[in-house]
C-alpha positions in Angstrom: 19.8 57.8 139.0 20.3 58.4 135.6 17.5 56.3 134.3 15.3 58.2 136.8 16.6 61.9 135.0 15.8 60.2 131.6 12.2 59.0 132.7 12.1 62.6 133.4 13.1 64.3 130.3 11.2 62.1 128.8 8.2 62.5 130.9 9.0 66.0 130.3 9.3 66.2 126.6 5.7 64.4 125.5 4.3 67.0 128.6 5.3 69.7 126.3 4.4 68.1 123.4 0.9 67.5 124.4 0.7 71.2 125.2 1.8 72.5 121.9 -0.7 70.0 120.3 -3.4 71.4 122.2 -2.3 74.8 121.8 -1.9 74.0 117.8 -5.2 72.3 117.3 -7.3 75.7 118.9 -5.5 77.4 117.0 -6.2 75.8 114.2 -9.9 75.9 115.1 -10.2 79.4 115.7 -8.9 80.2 112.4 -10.8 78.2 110.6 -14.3 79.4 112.5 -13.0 83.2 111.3 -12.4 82.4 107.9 -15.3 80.2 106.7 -18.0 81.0 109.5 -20.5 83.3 107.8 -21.0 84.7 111.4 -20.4 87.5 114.0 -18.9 85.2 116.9 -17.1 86.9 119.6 -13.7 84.9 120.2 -12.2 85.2 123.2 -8.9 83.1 124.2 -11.0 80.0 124.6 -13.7 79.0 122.6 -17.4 79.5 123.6 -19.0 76.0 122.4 -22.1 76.9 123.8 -22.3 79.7 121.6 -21.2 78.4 118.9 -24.1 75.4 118.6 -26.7 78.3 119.1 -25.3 79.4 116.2 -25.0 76.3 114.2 -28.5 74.8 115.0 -28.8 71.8 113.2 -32.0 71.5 111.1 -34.5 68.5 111.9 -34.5 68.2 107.9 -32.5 69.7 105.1 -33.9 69.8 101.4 -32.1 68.2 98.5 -33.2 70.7 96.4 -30.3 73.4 98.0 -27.8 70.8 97.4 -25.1 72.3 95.0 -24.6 68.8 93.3 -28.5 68.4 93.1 -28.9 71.6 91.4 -26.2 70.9 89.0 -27.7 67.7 88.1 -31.1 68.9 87.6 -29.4 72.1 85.1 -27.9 68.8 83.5 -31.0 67.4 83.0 -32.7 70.1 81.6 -30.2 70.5 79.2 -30.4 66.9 78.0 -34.0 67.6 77.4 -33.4 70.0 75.2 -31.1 67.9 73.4 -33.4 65.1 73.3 -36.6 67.8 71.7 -33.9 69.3 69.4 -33.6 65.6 68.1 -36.7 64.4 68.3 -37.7 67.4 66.0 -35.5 66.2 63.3 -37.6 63.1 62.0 -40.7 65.5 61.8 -42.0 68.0 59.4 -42.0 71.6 60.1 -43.4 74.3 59.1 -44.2 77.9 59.5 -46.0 80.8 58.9 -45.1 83.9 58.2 -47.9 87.0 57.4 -47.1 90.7 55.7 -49.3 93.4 55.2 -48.8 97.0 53.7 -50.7 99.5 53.2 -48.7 101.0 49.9 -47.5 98.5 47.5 -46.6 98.3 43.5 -47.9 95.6 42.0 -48.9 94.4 38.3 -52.4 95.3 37.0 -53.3 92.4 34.2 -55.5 94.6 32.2 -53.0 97.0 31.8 -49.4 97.7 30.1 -48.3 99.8 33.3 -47.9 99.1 36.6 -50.1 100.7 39.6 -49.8 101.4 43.3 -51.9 99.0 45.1 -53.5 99.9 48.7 -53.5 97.5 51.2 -51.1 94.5 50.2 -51.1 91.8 52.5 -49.9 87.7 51.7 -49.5 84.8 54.0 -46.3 82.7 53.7 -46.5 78.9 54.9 -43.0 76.7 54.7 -42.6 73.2 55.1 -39.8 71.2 55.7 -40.1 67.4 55.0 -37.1 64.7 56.4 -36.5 62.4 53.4 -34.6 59.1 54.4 -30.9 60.6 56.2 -29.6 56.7 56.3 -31.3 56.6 60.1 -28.5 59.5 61.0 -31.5 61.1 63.3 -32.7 58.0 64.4 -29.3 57.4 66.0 -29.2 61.1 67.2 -32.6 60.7 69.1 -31.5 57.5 70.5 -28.3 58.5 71.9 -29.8 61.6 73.2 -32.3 59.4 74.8 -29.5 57.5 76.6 -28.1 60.5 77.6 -31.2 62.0 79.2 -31.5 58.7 81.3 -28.2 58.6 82.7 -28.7 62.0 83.9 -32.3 60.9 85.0 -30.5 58.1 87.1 -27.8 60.3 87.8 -29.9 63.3 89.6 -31.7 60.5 91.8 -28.5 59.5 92.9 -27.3 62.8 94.1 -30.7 62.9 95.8 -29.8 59.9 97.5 -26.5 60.6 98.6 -27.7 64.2 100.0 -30.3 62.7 102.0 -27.2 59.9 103.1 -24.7 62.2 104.1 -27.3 64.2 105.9 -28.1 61.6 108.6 -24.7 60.1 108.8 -23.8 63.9 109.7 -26.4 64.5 111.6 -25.7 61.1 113.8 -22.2 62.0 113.6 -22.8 65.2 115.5 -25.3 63.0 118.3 -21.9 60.4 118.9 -19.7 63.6 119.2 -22.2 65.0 121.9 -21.7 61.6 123.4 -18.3 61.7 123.2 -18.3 64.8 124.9 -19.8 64.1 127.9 -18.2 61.1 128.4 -15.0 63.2 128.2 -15.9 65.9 130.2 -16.6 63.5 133.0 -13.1 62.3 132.4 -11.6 65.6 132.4 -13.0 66.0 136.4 -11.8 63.2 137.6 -8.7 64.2 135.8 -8.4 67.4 137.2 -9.3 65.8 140.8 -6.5 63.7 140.7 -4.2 66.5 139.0 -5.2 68.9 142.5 -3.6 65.6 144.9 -1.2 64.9 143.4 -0.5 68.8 143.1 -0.6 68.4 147.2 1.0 65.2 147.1 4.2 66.3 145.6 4.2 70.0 147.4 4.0 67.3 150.8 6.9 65.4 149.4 4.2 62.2 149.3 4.9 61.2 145.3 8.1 61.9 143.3 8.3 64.6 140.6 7.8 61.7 137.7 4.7 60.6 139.5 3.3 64.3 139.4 4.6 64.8 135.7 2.4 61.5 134.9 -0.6 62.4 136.5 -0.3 66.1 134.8 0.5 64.4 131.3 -2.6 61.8 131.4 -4.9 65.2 132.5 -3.5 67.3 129.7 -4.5 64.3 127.2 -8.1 64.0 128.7 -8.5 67.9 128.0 -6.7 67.2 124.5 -9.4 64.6 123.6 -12.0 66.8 125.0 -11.3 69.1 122.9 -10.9 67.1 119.8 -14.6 65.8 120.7 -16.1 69.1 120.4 -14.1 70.3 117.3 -15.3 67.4 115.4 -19.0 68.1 117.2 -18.6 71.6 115.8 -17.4 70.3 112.3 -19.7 68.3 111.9 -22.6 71.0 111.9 -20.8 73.2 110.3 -20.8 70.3 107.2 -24.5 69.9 107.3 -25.3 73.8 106.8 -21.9 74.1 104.5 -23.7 71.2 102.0 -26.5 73.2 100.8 -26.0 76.7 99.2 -27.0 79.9 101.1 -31.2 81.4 100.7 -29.6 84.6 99.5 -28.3 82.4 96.0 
């Protein structure tokens, strides 16, 4: 008798457990849809999934260029460029050239012991600068800049690549939770089937009250992992728009 009332409590105990989990986890879910959903979604107690996938359509293909880490890595390039010119510059000769003109002036008249207003001045100005030897100081500055500029060259491609990865792992990730999802919801009948006998059965006096606690347990689990299925579902499209930044930026 008494291991029969322990079976019970026990039986009893993960029952509960299992409803607080699932209770916890929409919870959970619902909160996080209001906080970091950039949409109107009307949330009533349970979650419309339909709804929400209408809403979170995912694309047939996503651009690299609105990834956040590609766009930083391409500003990086740029900047290395820059560098790279800004060194490259350095070995050279410059110049420039510089024009004036004024139409009142002073200047010396030779034939003359005074001096005389001038109409009309106007000079051109030309400057050169010429790199004499630096102990190959540049040369080293043009070559690390060109190693720099590289390893971002290498470094945007790889972002590329790894935007373009995680988009079809999500992307397949969302078709194996769809699958998931019906497999589950198939379950979740034939749970609910067995859950409305033995619902019968025990109301008959057919089974005991730990047979009925069992069969209620393992339906309560099969809409648990139901559920999980389609948060991940919805997580997972919510990743794929998440990763690139909004048209409006």
């Amino acid at each position: 008798y008494f291991n029969l009332q322990a079976e019970r409590s026990d039986l009893e105990v993960s029952l509960l457990e299992q409803e607080n989990n699932l209770a916890e986890l929409e919870v959970k879910f619902l909160s996080l849809l209001e906080v970091e959903y950039p949409g109107d979604i009307d949330l009533n107690d349970r979650v419309d999934w339909e709804a929400l996938r209408s809403q979170l359509a995912v694309p047939e293909h996503l651009s690299s260029n609105s990834s956040v880490q590609v766009i930083t890595a391409k500003i990086d390039l740029e900047r290395k460029e820059r560098t790279l010119q800004q060194a490259a510059k350095g070995g050279r000769i410059q110049g420039d050239l510089s024009l004036n003109y004024s139409l009142l002036g002073r200047g010396d008249v030779p034939s003359e012991s005074f001096d005389a207003f001038e109409p009309n001045r106007w000079g051109v100005n030309i400057n050169f600068t010429v790199p004499i030897w630096d102990g190959g100081s540049n040369s080293s500055k043009v070559k690390s800049a060109e190693a720099s500029y590289v390893a971002s060259e290498l470094a945007l491609e790889r972002e590329k690549k790894l935007f373009d990865l995680n988009f079809r792992s999500l992307v397949n990730k969302v078709s194996q939770q769809n699958r998931k999802i019906g497999l589950y919801k198939e379950q979740l009948k034939l749970s609910e089937e067995d859950f409305e006998i033995a619902k019968r059965q025990k109301g008959e006096g057919l089974i005991s009250e730990e047979s009925f606690l069992l069969v209620e347990s393992d339906c309560l689990q099969t809409e648990l992992n139901f559920f999980k299925a389609q948060v991940d579902e919805i997580l997972a499209r919510l990743d794929i728009l998440l990763s690139k930044l909004p048209e409006s930026l």
